[in-house]
C-alpha positions in Angstrom: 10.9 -27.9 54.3 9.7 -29.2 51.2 6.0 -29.0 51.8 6.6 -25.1 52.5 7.9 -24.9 49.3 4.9 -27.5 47.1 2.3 -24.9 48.9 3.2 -22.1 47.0 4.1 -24.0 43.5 0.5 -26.2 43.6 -1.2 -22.5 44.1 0.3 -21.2 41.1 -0.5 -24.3 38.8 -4.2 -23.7 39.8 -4.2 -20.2 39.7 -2.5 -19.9 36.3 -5.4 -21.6 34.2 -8.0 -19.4 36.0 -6.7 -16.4 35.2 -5.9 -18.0 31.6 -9.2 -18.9 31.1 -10.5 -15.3 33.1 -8.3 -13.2 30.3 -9.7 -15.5 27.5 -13.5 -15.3 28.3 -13.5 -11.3 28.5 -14.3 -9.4 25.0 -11.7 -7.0 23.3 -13.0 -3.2 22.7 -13.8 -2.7 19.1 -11.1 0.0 17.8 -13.5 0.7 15.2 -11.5 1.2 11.5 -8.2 1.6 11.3 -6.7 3.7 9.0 -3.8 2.6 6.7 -0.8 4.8 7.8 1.1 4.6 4.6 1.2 1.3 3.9 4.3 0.1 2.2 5.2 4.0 1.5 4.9 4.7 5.4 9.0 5.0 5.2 9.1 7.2 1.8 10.2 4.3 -0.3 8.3 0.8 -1.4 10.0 -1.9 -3.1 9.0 -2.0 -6.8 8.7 -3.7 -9.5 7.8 -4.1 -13.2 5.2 -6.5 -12.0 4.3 -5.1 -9.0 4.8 -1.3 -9.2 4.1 0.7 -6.3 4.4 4.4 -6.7 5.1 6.7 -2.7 3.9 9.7 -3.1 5.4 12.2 -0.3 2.9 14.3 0.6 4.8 15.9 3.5 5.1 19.3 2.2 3.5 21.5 -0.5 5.1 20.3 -3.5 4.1 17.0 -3.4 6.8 14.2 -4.7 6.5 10.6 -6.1 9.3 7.9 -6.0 10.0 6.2 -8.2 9.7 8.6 -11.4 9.3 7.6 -14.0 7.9 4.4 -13.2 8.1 1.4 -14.6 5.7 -1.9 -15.5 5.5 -4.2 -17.7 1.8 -4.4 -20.0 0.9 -7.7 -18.4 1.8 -10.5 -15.7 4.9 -12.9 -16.6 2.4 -15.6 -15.4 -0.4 -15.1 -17.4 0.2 -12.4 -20.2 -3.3 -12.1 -20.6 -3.1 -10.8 -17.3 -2.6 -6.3 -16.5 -0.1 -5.3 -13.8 -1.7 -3.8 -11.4 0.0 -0.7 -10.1 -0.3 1.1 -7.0 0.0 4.7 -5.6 0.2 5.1 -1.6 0.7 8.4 0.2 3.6 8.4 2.9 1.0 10.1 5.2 -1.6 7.0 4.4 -4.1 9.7 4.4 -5.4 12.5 1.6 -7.5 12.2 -1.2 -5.3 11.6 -3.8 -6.3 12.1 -7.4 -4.4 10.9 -10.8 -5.3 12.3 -14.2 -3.0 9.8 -16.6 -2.2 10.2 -20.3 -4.1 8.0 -22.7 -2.2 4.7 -23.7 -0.4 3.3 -20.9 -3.3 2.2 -17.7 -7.3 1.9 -17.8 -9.0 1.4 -14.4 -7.8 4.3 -12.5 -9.4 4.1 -9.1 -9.0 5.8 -5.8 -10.3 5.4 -2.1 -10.5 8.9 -1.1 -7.7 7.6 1.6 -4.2 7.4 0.3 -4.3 4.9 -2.7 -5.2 4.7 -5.7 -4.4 1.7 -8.3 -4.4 1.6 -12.0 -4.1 -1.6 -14.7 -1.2 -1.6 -17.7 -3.3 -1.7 -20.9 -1.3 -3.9 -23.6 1.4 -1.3 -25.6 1.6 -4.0 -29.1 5.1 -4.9 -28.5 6.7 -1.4 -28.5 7.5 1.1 -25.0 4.9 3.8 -24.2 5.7 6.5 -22.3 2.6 8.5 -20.5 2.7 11.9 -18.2 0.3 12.2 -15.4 -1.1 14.5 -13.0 -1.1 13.3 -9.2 -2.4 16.0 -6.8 -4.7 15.8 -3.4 -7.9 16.9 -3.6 -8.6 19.6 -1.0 -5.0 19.8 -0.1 -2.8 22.2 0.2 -0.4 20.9 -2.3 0.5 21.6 -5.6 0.0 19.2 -8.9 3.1 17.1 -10.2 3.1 15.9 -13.4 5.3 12.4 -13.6 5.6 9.7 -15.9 4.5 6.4 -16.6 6.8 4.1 -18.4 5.2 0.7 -19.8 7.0 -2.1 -21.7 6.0 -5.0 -23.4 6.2 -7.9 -20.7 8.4 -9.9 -20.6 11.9 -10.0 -22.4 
């Protein structure tokens, strides 16, 4: 009775490393690029910081919104105050060619991918707050502009 029963169990402890070793040896399809479906905006709200500000920008309807607004960085890195925070705009869709036109005074380095995010450095505000409106629309879209704010503070009291 129990050589009917090692039969069975030695076939499957040769047969599992063959078809291990099959699977292993046979190339994966290229899925070609993927987009980035919202990132960390994908659920309409990103966790955000003064260091690490990360602005969602629902464009879901017409009249586009952005959460948070106003929002809020510090001029430069706790770490290294030599340092810019780098902020970050995502759409919830993770798609769209988003635009910003910002204010003077609070960012320099305003750049955007032409797919969902753009980012933006704090420029140093010489110890005092600086608040800056912006425009935030997609290109081509069928949305309307919106016109938030920007709110930097000298890092890091």
């Amino acid at each position: 009775m129990s050589e009917v029963r090692l039969v069975p169990r030695l076939l499957m402890v040769l047969a599992i490393p063959v078809l291990i070793a099959g699977c292993a040896a046979r190339p994966m399809p290229d899925p070609g690029p993927m987009p980035f479906r919202g990132g960390p905006c994908a659920g309409g709200k990103a966790a955000s910081t003064k260091q690490a500000p990360i602005v969602c920008i629902d464009d879901s309807a017409r009249t586009l919104s952005v959460s948070p607004d106003p929002i809020a960085a510090h001029d430069a890195k706790a770490s290294n105050r030599a340092t810019p925070v780098t902020m970050q705009w995502f759409t919830t869709s993770g798609s769209g060619d988003v635009r910003l036109e910002i204010e003077p005074g609070c960012v320099a380095n305003v750049r955007c991918n032409g797919n969902g995010h753009c980012t933006a450095q704090t420029v140093s505000v010489s110890g005092a707050r600086k608040e800056c409106k912006y425009d935030v629309w997609i290109e081509g879209g069928n949305h309307d502009r919106l016109d938030p704010t920007i709110v930097v503070d000298p890092c890091c009291g």
